[in-house]
N, CA and C atoms as a LAMMPS dump frame, in Angstrom:
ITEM: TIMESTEP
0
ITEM: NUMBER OF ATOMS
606
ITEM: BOX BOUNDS ff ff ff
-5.0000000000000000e+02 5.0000000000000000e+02
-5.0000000000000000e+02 5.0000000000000000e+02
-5.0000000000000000e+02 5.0000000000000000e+02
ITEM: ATOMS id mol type element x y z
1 1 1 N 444.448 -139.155 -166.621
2 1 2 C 443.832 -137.923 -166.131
3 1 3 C 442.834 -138.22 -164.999
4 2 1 N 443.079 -137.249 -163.661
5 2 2 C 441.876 -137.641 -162.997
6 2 3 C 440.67 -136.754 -163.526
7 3 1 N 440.008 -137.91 -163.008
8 3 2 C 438.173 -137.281 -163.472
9 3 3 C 437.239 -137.523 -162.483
10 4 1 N 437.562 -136.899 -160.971
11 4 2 C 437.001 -137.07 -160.074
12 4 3 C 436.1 -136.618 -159.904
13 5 1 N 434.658 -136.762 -159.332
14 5 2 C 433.401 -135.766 -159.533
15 5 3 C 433.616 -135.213 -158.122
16 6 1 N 434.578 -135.62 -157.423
17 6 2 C 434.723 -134.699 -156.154
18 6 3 C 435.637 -133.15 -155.851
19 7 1 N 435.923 -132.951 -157.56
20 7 2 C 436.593 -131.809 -158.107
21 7 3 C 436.234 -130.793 -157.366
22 8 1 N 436.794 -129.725 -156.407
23 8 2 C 435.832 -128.488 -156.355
24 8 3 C 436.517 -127.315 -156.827
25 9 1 N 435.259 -127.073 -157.658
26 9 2 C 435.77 -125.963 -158.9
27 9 3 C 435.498 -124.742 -158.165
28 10 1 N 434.752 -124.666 -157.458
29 10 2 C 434.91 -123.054 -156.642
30 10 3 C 436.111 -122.757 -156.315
31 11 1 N 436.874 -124.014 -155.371
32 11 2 C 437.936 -123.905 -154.67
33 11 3 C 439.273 -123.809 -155.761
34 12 1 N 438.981 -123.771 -157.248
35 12 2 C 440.097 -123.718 -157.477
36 12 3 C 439.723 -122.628 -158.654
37 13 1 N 438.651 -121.867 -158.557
38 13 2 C 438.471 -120.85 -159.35
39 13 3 C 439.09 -119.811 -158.142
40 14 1 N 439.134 -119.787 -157.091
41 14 2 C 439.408 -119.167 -155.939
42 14 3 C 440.44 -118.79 -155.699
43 15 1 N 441.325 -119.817 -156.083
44 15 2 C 443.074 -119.959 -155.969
45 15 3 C 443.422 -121.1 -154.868
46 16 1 N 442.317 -121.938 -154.177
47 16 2 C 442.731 -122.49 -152.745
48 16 3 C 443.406 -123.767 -153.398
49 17 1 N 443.264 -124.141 -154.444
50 17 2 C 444.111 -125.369 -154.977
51 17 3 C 444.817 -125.018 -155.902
52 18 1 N 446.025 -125.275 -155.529
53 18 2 C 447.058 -124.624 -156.704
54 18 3 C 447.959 -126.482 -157.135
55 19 1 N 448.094 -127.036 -156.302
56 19 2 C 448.64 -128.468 -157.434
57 19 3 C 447.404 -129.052 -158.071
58 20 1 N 447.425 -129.254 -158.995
59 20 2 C 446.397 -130.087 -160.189
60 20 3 C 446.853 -130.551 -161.326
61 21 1 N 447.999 -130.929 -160.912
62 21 2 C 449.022 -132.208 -162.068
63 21 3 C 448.083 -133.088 -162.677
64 22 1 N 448.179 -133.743 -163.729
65 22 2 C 447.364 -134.288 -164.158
66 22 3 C 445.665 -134.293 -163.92
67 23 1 N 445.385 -133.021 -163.718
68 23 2 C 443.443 -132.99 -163.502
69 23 3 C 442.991 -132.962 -164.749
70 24 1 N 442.064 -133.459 -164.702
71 24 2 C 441.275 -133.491 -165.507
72 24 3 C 440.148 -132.403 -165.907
73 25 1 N 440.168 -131.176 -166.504
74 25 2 C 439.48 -130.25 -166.808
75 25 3 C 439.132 -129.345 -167.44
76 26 1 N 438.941 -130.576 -168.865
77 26 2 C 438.806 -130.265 -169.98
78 26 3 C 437.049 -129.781 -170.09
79 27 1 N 437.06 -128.487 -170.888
80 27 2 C 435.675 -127.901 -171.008
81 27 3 C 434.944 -126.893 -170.115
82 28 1 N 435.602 -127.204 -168.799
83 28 2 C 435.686 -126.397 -167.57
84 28 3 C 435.769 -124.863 -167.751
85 29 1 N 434.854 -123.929 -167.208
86 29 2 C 434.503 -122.772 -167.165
87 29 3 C 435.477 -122.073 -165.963
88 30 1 N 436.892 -121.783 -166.624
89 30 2 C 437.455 -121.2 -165.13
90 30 3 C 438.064 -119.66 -165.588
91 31 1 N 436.544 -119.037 -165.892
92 31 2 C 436.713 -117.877 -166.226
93 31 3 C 437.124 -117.095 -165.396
94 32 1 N 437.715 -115.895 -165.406
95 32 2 C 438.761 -115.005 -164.348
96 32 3 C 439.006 -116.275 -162.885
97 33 1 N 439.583 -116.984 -162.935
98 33 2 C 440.043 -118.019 -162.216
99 33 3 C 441.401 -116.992 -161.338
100 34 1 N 441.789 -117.884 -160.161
101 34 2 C 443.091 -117.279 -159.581
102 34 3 C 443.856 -118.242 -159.824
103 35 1 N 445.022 -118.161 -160.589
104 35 2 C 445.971 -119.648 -160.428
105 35 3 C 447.065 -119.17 -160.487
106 36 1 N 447.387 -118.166 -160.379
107 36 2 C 448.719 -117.818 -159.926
108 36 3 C 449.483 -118.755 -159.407
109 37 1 N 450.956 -118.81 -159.674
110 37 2 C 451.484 -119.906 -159.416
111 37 3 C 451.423 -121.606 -159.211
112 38 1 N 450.145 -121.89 -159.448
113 38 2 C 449.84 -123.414 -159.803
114 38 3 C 449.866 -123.798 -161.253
115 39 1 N 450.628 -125.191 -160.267
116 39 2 C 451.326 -126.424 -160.924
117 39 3 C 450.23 -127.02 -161.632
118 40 1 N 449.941 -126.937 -163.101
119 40 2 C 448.95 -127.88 -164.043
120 40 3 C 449.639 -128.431 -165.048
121 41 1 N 450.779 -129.28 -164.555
122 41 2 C 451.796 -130.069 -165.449
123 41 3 C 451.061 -131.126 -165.759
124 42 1 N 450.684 -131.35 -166.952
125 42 2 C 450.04 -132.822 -167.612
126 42 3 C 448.453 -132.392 -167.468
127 43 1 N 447.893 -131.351 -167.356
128 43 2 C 446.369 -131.326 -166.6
129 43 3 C 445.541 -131.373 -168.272
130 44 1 N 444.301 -131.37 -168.238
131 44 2 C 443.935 -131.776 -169.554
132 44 3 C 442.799 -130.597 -169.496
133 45 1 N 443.403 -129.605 -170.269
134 45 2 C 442.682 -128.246 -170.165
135 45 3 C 441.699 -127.955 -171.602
136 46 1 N 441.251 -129.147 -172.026
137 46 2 C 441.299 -129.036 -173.818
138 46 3 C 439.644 -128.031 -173.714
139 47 1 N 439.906 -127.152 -174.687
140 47 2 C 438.574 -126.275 -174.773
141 47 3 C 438.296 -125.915 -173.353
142 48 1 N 439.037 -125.605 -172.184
143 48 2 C 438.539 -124.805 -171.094
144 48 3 C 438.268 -123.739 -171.587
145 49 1 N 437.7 -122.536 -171.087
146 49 2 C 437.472 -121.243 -170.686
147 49 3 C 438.756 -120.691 -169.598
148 50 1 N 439.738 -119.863 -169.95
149 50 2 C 440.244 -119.609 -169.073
150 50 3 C 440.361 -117.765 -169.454
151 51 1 N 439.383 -117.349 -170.068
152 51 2 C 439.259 -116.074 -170.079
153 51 3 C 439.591 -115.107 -169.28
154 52 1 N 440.633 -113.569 -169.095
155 52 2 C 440.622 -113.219 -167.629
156 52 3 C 440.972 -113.86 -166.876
157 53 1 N 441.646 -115.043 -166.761
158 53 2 C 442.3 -115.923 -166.049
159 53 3 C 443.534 -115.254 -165.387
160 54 1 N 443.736 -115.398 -164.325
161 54 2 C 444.787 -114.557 -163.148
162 54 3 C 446.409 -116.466 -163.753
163 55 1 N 446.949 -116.226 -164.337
164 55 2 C 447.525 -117.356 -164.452
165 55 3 C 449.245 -116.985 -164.851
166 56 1 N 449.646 -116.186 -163.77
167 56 2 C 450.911 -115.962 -163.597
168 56 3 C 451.892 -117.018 -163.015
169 57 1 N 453.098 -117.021 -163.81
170 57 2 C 454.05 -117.708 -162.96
171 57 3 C 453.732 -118.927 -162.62
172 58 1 N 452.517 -119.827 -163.287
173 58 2 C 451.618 -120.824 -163.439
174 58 3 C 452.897 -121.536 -164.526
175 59 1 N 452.632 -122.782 -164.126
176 59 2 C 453.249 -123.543 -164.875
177 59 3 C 452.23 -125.017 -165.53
178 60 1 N 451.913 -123.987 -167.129
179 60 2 C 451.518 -124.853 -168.218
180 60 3 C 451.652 -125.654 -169.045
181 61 1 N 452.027 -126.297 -168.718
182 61 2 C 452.971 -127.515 -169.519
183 61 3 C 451.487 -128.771 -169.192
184 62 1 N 451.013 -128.413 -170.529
185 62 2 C 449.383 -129.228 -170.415
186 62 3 C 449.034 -128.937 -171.352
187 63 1 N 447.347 -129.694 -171.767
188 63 2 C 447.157 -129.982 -172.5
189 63 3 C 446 -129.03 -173.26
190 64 1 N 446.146 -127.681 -173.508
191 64 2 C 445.375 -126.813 -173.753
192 64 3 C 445.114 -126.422 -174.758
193 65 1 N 444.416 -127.305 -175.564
194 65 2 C 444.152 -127.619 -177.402
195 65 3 C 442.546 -127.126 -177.058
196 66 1 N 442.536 -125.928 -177.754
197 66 2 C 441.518 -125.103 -178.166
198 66 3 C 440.67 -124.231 -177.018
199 67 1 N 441.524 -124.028 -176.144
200 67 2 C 441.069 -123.128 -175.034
201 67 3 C 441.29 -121.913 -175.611
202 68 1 N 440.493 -121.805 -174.721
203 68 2 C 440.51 -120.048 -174.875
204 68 3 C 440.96 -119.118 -173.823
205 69 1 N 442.1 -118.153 -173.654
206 69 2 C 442.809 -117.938 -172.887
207 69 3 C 442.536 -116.292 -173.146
208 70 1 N 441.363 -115.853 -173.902
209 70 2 C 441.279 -114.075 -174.056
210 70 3 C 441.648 -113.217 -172.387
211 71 1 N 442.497 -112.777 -172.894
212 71 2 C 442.204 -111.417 -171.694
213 71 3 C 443.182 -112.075 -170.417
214 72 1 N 443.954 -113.458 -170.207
215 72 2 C 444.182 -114.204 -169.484
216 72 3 C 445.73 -113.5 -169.246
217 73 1 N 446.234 -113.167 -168.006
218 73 2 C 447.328 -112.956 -167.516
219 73 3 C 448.665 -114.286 -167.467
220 74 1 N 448.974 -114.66 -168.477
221 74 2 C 450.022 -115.407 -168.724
222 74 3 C 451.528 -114.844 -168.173
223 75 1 N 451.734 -113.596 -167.591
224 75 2 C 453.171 -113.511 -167.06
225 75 3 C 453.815 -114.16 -166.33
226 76 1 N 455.091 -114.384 -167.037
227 76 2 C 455.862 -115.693 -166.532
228 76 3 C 455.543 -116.794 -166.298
229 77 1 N 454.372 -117.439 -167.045
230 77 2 C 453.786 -118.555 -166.906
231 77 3 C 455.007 -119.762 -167.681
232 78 1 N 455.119 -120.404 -167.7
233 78 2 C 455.827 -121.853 -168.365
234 78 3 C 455.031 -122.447 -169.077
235 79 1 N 455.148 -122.321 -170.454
236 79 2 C 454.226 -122.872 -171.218
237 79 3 C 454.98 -123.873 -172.483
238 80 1 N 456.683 -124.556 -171.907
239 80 2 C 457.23 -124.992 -172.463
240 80 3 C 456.716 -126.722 -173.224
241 81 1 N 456.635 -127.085 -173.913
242 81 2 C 456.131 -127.969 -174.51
243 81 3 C 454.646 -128.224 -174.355
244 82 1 N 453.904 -126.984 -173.789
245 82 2 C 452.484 -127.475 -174.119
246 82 3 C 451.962 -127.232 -175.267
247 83 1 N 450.365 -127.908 -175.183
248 83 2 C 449.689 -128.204 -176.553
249 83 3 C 449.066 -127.308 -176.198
250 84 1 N 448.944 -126.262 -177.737
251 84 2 C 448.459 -124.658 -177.551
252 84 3 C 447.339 -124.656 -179.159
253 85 1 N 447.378 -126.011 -179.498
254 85 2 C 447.07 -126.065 -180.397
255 85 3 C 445.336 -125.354 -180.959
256 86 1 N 445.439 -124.464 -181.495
257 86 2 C 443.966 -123.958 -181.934
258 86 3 C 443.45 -122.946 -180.388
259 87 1 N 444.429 -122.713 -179.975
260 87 2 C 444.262 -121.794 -178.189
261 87 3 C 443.738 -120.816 -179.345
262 88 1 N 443.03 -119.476 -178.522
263 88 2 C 442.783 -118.244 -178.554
264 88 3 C 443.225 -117.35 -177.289
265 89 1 N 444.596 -116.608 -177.583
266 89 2 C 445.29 -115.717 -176.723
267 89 3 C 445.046 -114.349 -176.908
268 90 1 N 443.864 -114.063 -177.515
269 90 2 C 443.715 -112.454 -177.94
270 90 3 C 443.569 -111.608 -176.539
271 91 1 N 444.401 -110.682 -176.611
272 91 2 C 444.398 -109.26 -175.173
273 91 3 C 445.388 -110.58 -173.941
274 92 1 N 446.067 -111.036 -174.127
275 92 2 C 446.602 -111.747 -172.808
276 92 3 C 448.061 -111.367 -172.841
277 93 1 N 447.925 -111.051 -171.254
278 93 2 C 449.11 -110.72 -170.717
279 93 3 C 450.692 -111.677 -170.932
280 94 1 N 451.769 -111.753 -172.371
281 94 2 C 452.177 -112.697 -171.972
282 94 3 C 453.88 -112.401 -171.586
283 95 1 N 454.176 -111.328 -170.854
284 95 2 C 455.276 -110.61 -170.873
285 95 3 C 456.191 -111.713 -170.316
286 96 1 N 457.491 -112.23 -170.984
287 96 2 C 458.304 -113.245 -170.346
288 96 3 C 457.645 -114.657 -170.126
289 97 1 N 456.782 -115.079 -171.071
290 97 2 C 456.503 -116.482 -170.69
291 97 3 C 457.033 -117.139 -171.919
292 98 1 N 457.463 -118.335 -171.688
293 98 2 C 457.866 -119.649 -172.366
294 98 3 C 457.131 -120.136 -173.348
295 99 1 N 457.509 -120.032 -174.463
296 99 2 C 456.783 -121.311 -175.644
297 99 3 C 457.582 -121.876 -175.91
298 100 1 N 458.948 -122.283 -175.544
299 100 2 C 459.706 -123.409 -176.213
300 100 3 C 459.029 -124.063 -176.401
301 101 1 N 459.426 -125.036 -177.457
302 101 2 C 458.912 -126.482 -177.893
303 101 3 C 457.175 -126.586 -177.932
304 102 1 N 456.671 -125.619 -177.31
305 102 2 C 455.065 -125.873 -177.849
306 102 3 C 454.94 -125.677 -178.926
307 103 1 N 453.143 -126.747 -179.069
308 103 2 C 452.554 -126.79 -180.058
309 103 3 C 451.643 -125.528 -180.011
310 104 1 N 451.451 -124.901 -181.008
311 104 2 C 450.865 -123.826 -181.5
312 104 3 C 449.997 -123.459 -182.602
313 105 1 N 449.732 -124.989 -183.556
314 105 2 C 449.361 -124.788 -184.836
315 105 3 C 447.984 -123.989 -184.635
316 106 1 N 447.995 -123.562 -185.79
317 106 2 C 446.411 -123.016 -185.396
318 106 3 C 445.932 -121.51 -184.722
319 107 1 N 446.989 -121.404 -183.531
320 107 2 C 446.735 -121.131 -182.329
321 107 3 C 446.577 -118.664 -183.232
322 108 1 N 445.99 -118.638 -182.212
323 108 2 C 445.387 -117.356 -182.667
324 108 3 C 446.161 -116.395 -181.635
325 109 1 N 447.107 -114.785 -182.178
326 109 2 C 448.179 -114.237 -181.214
327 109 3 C 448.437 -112.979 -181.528
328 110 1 N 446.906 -112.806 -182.498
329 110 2 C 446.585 -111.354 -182.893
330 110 3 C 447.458 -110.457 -181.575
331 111 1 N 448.358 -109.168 -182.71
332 111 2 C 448.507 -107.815 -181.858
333 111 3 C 448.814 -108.121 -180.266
334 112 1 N 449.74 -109.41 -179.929
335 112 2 C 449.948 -109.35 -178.882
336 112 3 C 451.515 -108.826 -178.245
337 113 1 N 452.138 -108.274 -177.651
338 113 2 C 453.194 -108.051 -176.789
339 113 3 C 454.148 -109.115 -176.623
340 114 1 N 455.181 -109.991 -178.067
341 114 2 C 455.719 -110.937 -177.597
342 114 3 C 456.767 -110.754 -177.279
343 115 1 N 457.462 -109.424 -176.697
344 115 2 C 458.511 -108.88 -176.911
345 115 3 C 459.515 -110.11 -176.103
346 116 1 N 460.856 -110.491 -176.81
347 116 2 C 461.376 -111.429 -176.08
348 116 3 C 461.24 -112.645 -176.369
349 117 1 N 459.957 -113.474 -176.188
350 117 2 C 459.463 -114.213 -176.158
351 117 3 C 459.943 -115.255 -176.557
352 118 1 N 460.019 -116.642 -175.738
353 118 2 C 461.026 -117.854 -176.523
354 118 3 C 459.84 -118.807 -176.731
355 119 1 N 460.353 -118.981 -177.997
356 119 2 C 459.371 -119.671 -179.104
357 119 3 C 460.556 -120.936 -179.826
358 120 1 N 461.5 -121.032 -179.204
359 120 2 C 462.641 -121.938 -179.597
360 120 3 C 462.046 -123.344 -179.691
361 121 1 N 461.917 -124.124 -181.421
362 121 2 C 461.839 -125.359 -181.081
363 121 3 C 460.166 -125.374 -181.447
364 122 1 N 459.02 -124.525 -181.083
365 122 2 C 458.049 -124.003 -181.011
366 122 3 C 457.209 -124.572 -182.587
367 123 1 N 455.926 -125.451 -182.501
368 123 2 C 455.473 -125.524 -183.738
369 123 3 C 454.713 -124.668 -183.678
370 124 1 N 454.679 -123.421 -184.941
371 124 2 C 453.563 -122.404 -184.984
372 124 3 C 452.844 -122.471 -186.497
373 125 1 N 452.744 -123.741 -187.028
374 125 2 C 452.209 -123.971 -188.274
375 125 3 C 450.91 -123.252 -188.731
376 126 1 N 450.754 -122.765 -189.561
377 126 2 C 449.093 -122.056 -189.591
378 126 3 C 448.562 -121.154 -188.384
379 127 1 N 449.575 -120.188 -187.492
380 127 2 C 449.247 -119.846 -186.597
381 127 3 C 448.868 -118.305 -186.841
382 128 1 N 447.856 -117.572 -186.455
383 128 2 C 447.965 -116.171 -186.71
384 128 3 C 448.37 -115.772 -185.895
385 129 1 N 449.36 -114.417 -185.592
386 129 2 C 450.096 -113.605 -185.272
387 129 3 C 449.768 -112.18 -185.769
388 130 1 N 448.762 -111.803 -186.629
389 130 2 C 448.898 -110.734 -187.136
390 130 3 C 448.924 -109.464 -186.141
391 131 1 N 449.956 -108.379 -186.214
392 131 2 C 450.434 -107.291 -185.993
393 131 3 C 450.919 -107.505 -184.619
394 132 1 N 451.294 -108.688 -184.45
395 132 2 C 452.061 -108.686 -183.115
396 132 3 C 453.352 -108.219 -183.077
397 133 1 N 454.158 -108.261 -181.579
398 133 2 C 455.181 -107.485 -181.445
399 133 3 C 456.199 -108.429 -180.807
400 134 1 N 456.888 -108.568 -181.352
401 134 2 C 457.82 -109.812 -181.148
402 134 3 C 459.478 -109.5 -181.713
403 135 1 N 459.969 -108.226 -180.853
404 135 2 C 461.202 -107.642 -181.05
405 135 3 C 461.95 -108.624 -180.014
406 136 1 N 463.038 -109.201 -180.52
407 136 2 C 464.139 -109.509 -179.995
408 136 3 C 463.632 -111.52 -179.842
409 137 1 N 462.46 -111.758 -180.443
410 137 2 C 461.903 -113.156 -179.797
411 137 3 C 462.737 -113.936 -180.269
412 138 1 N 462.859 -115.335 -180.029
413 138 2 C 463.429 -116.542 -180.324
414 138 3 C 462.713 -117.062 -180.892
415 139 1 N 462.586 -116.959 -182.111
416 139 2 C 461.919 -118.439 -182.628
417 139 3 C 463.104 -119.428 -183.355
418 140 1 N 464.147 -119.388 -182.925
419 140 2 C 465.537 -120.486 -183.764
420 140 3 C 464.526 -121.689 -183.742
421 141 1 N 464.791 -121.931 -184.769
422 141 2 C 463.982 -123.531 -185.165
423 141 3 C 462.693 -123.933 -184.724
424 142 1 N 462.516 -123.057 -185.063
425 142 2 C 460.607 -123.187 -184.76
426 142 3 C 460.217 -123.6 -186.191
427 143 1 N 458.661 -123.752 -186.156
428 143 2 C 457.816 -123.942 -187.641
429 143 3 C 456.795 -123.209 -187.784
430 144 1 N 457.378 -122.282 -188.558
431 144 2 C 456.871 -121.279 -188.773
432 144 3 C 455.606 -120.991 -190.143
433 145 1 N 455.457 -122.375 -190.413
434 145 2 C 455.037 -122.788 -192.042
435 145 3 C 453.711 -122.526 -192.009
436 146 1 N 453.356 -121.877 -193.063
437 146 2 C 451.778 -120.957 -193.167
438 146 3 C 451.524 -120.216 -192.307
439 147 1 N 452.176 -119.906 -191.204
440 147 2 C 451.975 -118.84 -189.92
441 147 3 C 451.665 -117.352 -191.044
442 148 1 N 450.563 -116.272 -189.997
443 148 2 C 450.585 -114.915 -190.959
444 148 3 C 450.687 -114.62 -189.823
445 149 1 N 452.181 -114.001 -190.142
446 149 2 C 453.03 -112.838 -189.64
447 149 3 C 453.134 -111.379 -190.322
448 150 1 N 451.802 -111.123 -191.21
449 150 2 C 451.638 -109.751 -191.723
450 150 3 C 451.588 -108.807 -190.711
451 151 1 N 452.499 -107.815 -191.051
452 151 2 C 452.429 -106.631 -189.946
453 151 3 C 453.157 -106.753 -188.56
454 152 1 N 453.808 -107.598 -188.456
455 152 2 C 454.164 -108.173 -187.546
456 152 3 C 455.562 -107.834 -186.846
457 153 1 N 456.062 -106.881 -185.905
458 153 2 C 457.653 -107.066 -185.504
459 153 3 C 458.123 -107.592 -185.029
460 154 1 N 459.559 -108.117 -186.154
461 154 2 C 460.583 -109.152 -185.648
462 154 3 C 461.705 -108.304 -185.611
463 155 1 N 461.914 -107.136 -184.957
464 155 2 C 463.167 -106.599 -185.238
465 155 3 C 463.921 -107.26 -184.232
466 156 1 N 465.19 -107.554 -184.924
467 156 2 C 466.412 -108.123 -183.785
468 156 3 C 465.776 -109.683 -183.409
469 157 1 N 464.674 -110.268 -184.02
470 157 2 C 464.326 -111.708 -183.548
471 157 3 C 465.543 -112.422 -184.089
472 158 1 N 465.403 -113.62 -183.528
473 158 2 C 466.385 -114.673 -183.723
474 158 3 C 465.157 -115.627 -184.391
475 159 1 N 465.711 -115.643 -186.037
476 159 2 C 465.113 -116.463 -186.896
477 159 3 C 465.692 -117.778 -187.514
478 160 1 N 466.962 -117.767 -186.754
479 160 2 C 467.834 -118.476 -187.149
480 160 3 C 467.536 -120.315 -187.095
481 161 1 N 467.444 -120.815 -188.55
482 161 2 C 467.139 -122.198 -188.384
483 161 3 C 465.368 -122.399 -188.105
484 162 1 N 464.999 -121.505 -188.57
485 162 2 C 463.193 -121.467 -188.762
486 162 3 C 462.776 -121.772 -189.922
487 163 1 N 461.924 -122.523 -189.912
488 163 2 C 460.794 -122.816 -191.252
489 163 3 C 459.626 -122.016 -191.336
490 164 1 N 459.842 -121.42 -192.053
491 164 2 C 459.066 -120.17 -192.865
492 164 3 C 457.89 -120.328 -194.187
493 165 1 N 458.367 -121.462 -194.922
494 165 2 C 457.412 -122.001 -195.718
495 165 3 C 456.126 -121.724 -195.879
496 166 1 N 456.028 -120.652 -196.755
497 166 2 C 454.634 -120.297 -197.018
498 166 3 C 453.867 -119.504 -196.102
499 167 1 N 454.575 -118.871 -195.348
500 167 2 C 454.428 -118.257 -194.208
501 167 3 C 453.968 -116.48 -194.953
502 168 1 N 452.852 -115.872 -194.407
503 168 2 C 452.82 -114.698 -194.766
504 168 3 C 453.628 -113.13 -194.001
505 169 1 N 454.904 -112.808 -194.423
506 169 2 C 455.322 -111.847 -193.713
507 169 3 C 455.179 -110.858 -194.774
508 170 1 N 454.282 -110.246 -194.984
509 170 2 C 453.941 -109.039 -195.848
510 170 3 C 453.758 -107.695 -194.896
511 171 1 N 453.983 -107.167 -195.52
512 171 2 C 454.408 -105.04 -194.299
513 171 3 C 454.945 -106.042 -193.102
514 172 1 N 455.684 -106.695 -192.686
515 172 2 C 456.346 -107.113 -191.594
516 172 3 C 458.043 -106.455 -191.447
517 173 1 N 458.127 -106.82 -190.142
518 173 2 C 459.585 -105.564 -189.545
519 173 3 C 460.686 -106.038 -189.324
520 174 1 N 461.757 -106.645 -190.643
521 174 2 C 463.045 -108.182 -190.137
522 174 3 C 464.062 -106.978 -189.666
523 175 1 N 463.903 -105.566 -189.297
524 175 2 C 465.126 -104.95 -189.22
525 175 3 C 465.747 -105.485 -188.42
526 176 1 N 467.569 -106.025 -189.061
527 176 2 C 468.177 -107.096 -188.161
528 176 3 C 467.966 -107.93 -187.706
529 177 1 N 467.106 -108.449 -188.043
530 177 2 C 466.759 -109.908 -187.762
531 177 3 C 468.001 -111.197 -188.063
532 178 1 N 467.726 -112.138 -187.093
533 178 2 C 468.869 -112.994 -187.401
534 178 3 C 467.949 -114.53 -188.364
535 179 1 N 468.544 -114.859 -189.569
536 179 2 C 467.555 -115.657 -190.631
537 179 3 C 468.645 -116.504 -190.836
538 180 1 N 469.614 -116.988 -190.494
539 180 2 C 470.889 -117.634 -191.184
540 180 3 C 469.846 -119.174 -191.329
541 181 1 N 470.533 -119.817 -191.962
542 181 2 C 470.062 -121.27 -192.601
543 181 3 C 468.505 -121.633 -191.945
544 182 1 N 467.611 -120.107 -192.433
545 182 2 C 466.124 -120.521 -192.159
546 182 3 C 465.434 -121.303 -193.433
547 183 1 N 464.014 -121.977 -193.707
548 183 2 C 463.787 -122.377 -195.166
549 183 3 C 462.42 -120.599 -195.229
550 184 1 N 462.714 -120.17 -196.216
551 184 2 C 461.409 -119.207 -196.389
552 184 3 C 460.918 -119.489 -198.188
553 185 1 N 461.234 -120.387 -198.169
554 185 2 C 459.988 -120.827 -199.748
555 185 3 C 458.955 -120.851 -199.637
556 186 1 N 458.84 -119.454 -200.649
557 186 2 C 457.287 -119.249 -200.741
558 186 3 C 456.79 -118.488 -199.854
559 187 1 N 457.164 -118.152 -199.351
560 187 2 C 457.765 -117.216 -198.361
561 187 3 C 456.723 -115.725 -198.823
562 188 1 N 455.493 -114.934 -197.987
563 188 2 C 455.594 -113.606 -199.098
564 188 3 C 456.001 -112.215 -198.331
565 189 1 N 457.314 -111.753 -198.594
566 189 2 C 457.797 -110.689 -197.495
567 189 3 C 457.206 -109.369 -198.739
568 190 1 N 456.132 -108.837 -199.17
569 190 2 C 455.709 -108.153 -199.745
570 190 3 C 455.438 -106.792 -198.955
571 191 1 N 456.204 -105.891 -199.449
572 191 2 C 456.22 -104.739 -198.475
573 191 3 C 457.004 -104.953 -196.705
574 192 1 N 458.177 -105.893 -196.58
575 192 2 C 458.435 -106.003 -195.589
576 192 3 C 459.707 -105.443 -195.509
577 193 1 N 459.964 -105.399 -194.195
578 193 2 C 461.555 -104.524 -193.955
579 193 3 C 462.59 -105.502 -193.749
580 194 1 N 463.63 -105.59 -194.865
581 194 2 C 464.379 -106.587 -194.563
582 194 3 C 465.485 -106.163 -194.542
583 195 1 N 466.131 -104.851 -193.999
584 195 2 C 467.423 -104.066 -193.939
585 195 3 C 468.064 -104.835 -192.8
586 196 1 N 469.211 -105.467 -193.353
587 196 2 C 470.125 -105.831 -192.189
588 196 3 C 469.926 -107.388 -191.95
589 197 1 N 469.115 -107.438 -193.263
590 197 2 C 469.086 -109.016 -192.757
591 197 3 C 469.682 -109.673 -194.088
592 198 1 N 469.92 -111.252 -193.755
593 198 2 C 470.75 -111.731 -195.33
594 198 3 C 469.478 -111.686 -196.714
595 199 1 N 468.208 -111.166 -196.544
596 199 2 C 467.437 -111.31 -197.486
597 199 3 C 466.934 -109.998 -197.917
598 200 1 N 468.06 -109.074 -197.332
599 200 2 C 467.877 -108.008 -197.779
600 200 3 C 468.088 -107.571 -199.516
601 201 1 N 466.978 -106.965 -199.869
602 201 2 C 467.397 -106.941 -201.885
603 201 3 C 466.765 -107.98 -202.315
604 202 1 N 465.959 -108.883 -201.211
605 202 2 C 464.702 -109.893 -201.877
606 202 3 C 463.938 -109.122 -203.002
């Protein structure tokens, strides 16, 4: 990681530096930042501030374990195999962005808009989600284990080959959902809609 003290953080709260591959800028205050379309592949974002963050079409594939991303415009961002671990995404824009293969444990996704959303591959262990909206998402083979998904819509998601384990989907929405060879032991779909799916008559 670079850790240059010749960093200038104005200039890239600004938008005037958009490559920062491997930077170093972890802890960093880049509250309502412009980064639209910059490259922070490998950058080490751990506990930034990226609150209100303008971070469209940005490609995140970095290291953003316990940032905080409230209010942050994530559309079409690439957030395929990053570390999202213990993030806070509450109110963020994330219409069409990527979680394949990220890490997510932890990670906080209250009542957000995941409509779509590919989560393929995706660790979301212990992650809250509560009353989010996540019609049609991908999570095929994700880890879904202790995640609370109370209240939560998965209508038409692709659940297929997900670990569910202990996962809370209570008043949650599987109408048609696809679940074929998922694990859900222990599983608590208490008050959930499971018409159309193979666990329907749970």
């Amino acid at each position: 990681m670079s850790n240059s003290p010749a960093l200038d953080l104005s200039a890239i709260r600004n938008g005037q530096i958009k490559t920062l591959i491997q930077t170093d800028l972890a802890g960093v205050d880049l509250s309502g930042a412009q980064l639209a379309a910059a490259d922070l592949s490998k950058a080490n974002l751990t506990g930034a501030a990226l609150t209100g963050a303008d971070l469209q079409r940005t490609t995140l594939r970095a290291n953003l374990r316990g940032a905080d991303l409230t209010g942050a415009n994530l559309t079409e961002a690439d957030c395929r195999n990053a570390d999202l671990r213990g993030a806070l995404l509450l109110d963020a824009e994330v219409s069409q962005t990527s979680f394949s293969g990220a890490f997510l444990a932890g990670a906080i996704l209250n009542k957000l808009d995941l409509s779509g959303a590919d989560f393929r591959g995706a660790d979301l262990r212990g992650a809250t989600l509560v009353g989010a909206i996540l019609h049609q998402a991908d999570f095929s083979n994700a880890n879904l284990s202790g995640a609370d998904l109370s209240q939560v819509d998965l209508e038409e998601a692709n659940l297929n080959g997900a670990v569910l384990r202990g996962a809370n989907l209570s008043q949650a929405n599987l109408l048609c959902a696809q679940i074929e060879q998922a694990a859900w032991d222990g599983a608590n779909f208490q008050g959930a809609c499971l018409e159309g799916t193979p666990l329907e008559g749970l």
